[in-house]
VOGU-3710 file (C-alpha; in Angstrom, 3 decimals, decimal comma):
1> xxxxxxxxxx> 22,607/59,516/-63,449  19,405/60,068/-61,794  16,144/58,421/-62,913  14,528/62,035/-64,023  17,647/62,925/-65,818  16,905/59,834/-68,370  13,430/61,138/-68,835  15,070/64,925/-69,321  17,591/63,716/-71,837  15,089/61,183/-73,664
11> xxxxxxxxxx> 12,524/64,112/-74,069  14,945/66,824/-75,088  16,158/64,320/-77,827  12,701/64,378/-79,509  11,556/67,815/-78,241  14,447/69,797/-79,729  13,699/67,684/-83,305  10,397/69,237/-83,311  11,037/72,234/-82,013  14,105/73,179/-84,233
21> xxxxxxxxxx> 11,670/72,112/-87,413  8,844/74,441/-86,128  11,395/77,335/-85,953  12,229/76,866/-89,704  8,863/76,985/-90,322  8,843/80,123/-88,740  11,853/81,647/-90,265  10,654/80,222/-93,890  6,751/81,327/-93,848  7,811/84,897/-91,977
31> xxxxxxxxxx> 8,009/87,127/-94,850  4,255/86,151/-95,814  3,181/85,559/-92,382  3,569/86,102/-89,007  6,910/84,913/-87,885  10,227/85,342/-89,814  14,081/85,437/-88,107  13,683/87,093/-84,996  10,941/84,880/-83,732  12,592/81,458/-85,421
41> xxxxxxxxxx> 15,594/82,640/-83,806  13,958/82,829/-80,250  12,535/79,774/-80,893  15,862/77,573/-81,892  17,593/79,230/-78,993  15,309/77,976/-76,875  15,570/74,616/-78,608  19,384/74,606/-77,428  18,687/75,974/-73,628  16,667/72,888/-73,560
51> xxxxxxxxxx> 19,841/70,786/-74,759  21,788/72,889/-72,039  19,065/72,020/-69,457  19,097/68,077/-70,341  22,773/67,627/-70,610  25,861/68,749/-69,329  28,087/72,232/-71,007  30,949/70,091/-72,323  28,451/67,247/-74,030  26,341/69,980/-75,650
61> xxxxxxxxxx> 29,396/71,681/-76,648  30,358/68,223/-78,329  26,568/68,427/-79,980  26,725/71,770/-81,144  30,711/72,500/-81,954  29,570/76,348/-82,527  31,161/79,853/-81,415  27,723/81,891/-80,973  29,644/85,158/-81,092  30,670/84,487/-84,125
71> xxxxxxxxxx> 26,823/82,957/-85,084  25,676/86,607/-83,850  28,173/88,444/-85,824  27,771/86,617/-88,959  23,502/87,052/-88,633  24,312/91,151/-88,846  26,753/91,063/-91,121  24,462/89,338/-93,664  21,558/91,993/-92,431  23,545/94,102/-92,946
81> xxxxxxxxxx> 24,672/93,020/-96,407  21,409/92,755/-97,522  20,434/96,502/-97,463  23,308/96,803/-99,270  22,101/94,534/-101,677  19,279/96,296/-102,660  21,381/99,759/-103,316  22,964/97,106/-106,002  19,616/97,115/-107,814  19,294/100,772/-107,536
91> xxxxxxxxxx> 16,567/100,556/-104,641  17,178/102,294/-101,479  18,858/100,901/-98,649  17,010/97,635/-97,074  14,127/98,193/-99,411  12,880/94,560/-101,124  14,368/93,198/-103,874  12,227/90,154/-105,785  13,322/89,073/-108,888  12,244/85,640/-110,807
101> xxxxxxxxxx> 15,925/84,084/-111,856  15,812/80,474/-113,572  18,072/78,293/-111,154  19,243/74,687/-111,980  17,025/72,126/-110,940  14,377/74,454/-109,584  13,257/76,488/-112,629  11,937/79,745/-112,507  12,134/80,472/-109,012  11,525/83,605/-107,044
111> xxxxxxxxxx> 14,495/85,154/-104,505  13,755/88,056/-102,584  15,704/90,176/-99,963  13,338/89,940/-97,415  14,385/86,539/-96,590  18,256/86,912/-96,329  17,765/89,484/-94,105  15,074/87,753/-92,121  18,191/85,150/-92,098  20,248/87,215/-90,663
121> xxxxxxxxxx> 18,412/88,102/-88,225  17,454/84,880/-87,484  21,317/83,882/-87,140  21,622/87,234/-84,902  19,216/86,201/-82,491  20,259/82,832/-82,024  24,132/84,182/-81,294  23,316/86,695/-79,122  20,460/84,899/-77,121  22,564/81,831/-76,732
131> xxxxxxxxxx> 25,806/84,029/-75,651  24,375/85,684/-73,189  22,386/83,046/-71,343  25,586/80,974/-71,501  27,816/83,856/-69,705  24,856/84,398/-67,037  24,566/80,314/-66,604  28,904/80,494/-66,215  28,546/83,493/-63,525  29,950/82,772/-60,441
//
């Protein structure tokens, strides 16, 4: 192991902390913000390209013991879901649903559609992105 490599892997360890808490930021204050799940996911995929950059494929995979494919087709499955959701409360497909619902622990507490489908897309994002710049990085 190279000098440079120590710094790599000793700044990814923090970096990818703070970068994976700025992208749930993202994803969390996107419905009354800018942001949301396409641009959290973008932002945690590029949190794991960094732990791809700093470390080798197998200790990553080690890390992060995840099937993106399946990530990806879980994120539009649940996008999907949610317009479907709304059709449930007699509202068109993927229009909003907000409702207040009293939830242990929490109280009266607002849940909306907009988020589980800007959850979806977040978990989209993050499958697909990762997938494919894994199978360009494994090219020969």
């Amino acid at each position: 192991m190279r000098f440079s490599d120590v710094i790599l892997q000793t700044a990814a360890k923090v970096l990818v902390f703070i970068i994976m808490i700025y992208s749930i930021y993202i994803l969390f204050a996107g419905h009354n913000n800018p942001g949301g799940g396409f641009i959290g996911g973008l932002i945690t995929a590029s949190a794991l390209m960094l732990l791809y950059l700093a470390f080798d494929v197998e200790t990553v995979r080690e890390i992060v013991p995840v099937d993106f494919k399946i990530v990806g087709a879980v994120g539009v499955m649940l996008a999907l879901l949610t317009g479907f959701g709304a059709v449930l409360f007699g509202a068109p497909f993927l229009t909003q649903v907000y409702r207040y619902v009293t939830l242990p622990l929490l109280g009266k507490t607002g849940l909306g559609t907009a988020f589980v489908f800007d959850l979806g897309v977040y978990l989209a994002v993050i499958g697909t992105t990762v997938t494919i710049i894994r199978s360009i990085s494994e090219d020969q």
